[in-house]
N, C-alpha and C positions, 0 to 999 in steps of 0.2 A: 504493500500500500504506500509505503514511503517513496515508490518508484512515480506514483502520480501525484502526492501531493505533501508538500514541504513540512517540516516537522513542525512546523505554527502555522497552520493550514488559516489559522485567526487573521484578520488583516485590518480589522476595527479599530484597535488602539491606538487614541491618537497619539500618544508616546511613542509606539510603535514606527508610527509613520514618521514619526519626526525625527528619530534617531536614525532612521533609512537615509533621510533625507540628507541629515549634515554628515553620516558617514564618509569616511573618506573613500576616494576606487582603490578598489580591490588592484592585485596585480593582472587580474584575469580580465575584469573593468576597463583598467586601461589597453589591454589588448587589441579588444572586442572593438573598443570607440575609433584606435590608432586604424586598426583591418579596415572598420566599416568606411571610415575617412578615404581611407587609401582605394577601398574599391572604386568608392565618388568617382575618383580622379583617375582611375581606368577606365570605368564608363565612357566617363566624356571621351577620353583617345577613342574608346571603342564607337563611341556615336561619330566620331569624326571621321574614322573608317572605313566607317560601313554608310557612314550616311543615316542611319537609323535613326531618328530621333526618340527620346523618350518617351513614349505612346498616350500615356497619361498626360503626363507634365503640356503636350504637345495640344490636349485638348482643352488642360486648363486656360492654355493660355491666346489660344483662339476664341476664346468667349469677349477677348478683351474689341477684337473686332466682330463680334458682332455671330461669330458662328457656335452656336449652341443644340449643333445635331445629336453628340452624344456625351453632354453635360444633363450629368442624370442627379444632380444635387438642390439641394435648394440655393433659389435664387438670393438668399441674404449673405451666400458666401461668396457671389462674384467680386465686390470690392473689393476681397485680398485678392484676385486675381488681374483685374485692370490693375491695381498698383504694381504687381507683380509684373508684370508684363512690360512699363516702362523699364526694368532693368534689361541690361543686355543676355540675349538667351544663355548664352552658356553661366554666365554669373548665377543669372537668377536659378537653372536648373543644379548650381551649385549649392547656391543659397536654399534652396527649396528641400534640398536633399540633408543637408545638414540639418535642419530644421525639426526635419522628420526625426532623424537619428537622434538629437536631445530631446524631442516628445516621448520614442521608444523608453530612452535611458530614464527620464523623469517617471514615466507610466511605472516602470518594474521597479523602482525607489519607492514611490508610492502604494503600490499593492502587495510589494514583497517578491516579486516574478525573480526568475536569473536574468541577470543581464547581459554578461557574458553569452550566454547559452543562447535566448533573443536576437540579440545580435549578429549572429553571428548562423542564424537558418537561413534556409534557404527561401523561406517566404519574407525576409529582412532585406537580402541580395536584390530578390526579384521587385520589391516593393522600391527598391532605390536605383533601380536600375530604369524602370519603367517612369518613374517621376510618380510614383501613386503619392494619393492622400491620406492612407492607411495610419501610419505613424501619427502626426495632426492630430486624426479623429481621436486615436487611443491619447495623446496628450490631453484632448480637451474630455474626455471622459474621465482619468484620473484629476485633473483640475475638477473638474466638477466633485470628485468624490473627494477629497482633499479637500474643497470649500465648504463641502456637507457636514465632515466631522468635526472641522472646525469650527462652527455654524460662522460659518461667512458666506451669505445667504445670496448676495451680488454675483461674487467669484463659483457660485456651486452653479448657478442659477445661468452665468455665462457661458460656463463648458458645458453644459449638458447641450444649451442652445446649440454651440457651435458643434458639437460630435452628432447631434441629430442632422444635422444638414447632408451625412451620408444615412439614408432612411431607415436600412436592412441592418447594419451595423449601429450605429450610434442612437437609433430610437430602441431596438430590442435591449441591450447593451445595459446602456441610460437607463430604457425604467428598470432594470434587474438590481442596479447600484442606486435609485433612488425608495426602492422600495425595502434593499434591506440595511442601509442605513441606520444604525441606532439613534435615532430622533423621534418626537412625536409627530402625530397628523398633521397639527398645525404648524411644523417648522419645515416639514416637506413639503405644507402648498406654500409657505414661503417662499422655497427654492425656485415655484414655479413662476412664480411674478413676474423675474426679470423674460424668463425664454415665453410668454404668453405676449406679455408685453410686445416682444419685438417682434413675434410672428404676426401678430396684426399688426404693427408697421411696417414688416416687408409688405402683407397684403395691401396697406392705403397707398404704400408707395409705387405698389406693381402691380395691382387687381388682374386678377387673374394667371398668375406667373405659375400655378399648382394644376390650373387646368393645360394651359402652354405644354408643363412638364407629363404630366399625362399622354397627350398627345405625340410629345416625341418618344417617351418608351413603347407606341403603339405601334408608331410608323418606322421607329429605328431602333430596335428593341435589344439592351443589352447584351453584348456577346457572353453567353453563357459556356463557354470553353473551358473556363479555368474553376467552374463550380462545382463545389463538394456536395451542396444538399442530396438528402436522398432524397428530395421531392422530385427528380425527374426522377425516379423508377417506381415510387410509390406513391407518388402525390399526396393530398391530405392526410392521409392513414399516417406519416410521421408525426401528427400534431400529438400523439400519443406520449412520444419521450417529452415532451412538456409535462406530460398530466400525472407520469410515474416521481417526481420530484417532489410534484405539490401534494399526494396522498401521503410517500410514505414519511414514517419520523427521523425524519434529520436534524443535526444542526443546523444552523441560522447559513454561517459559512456555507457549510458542504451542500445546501439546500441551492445557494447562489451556483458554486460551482460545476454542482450539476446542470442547473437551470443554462448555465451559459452554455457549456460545451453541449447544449443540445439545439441551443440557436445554428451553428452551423448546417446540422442535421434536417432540420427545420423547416427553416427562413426559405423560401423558393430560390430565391438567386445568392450565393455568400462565393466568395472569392477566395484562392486557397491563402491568396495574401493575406485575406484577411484574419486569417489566424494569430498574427501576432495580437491579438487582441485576447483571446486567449491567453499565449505566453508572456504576458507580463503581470500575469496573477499566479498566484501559490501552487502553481500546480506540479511542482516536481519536474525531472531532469529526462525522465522517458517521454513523455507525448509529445516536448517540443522536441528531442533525437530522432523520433519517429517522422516529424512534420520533414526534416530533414532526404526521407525519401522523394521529396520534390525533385531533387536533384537527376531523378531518375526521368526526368524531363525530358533530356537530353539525347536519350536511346528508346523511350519509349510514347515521347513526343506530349500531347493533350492526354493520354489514360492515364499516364502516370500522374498527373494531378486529379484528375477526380479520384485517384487510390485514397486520397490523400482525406477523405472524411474516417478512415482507422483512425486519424489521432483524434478528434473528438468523440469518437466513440470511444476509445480508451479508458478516455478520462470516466467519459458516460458510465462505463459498466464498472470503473473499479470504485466508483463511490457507490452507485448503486445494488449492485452483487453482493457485496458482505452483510449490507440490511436486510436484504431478504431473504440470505441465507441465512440469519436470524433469526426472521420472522418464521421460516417455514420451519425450521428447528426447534421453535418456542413451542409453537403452535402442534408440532407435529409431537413431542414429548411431553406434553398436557393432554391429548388425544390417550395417548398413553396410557395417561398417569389416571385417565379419567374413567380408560375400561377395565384396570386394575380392581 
């Protein structure tokens, strides 16, 4: 069990966090950030190479003129991207990528994740290679949950905003960390004020910008290549690994971490990149090694990432598997004990 999830699986304590935080890096730490830095700067040789542009990064930044075919985010995060855009490309896809890399590093300080290990997968590589906004999202989620415990109700209330703005990740995500939050009712619709607040100002300022986005995931509908759910082979019938968390008796924790590692499973569209969202929480040194088989990429082309929902199910079965091997053990030696 120690293989999936960290010997203080806990991640609540705000001491906890805080002592994460002013920690010094590790030797491993500094490794990880030195590699992730240095690939940056292979990239770019390699985008200059091949000509390839960053695929992501290349989209963000076509919004700034005007071209928004396969900007599938909400519209209140285009502002960092027109600004973006007046830096020079290769700068900015610098700047953008470093960016990512201290959001990762911040996230795994904050929830307790390996950093090193993070770092240093193959959905890390590919996230920074592509110019994704993965890393970002996972910053402003741990902002957000960082703000919560702290009750700094502004700052909790702005990264939730900002990590919803990718829908499938940072809204499933978001409420799973806003709901198990140790606060009351009323300090969680707190946290909502600020992100309510500015969704109906994106709306006054841009009516109709949610119906716009509808529209283009209709007519140009995400490349679903790189996705792990098991909603293409089974469709709804997944919604199931939601419902095995919230019946049986867990921890408060192990309750969240099951709940997450079944959003990929889930969620109709998840990206394998998007996994790091996963590894930078408590969950042990196996599932992200595992996530690692991405790299089989290379020889086995697009299957070899949809392999790639074993690591959340991993996670999935090794919190859930021992409770009710439990349960059916209690239950099955009271049967027992009752025809005695």
């Amino acid at each position: 069990m120690a293989f999936f999830l960290t010997e203080h699986a806990e991640f609540t304590a705000v001491a906890e966090i805080d002592a994460r935080l002013r920690a010094r890096l590790s030797l491993a730490e500094f490794f990880a950030l030195a590699f992730s830095v240095a690939a940056v700067i292979i990239f770019v040789w390699v985008h200059a190479l091949t000509g390839f542009l960053p695929y992501d990064y290349n989209i963000y930044i076509e919004t700034a003129g005007g071209d928004l075919t396969q900007y599938y985010y909400a519209d209140w995060l285009l502002p960092l991207f027109w600004a973006w855009a007046k830096l020079p490309y290769t700068l900015g896809y610098i700047l953008w990528a470093l960016l990512n890399i201290a959001c990762i590093f911040f996230a795994t300080r904050v929830f307790g994740g390996h950093t090193a290990l993070t770092l240093l997968t193959f959905q890390a590589f590919c996230s920074l290679f592509l110019g994704q906004i993965t890393g970002f999202i996972i910053g402003c989620l741990a902002l957000g949950w960082w703000g919560s415990v702290h009750h700094r109700w502004l700052l909790a209330g702005l990264g939730f905003w900002l990590a919803a703005s990718k829908f499938q990740v940072g809204l499933s995500f978001g409420l799973l960390l806003w709901l198990i939050t140790p606060i009351t009712w009323q300090q969680r619709l707190r946290v909502l004020i600020l992100p309510a607040s500015l969704s109906i100002l994106s709306l006054a300022l841009s009516p109709g910008w949610h119906l716009d986005l509808l529209a283009r995931i209709r007519e140009f509908p995400p490349y679903d290549w790189a996705s792990i759910s098991l909603w293409r082979w089974i469709g709804p019938a997944a919604l199931i690994l939601w419902l095995l968390p919230l019946l049986l008796p867990l921890e408060r924790e192990k309750r969240f971490l099951a709940l997450s590692a079944a959003c990929p499973l889930v969620i109709p569209y998840f990206q394998s990149a998007d996994l790091l969202t996963l590894y930078v929480l408590p969950i042990g040194w196996l599932p992200v090694l595992l996530g690692n088989l991405g790299f089989l990429f290379f020889k086995y082309q697009l299957q070899a990432l949809r392999w790639l929902w074993i690591v959340p199910m991993s996670l999935y079965l090794a919190i859930l598997l021992p409770i009710l091997y439990r349960l059916i053990h209690e239950k099955f030696f009271a049967r027992r004990e009752n025809d005695r």
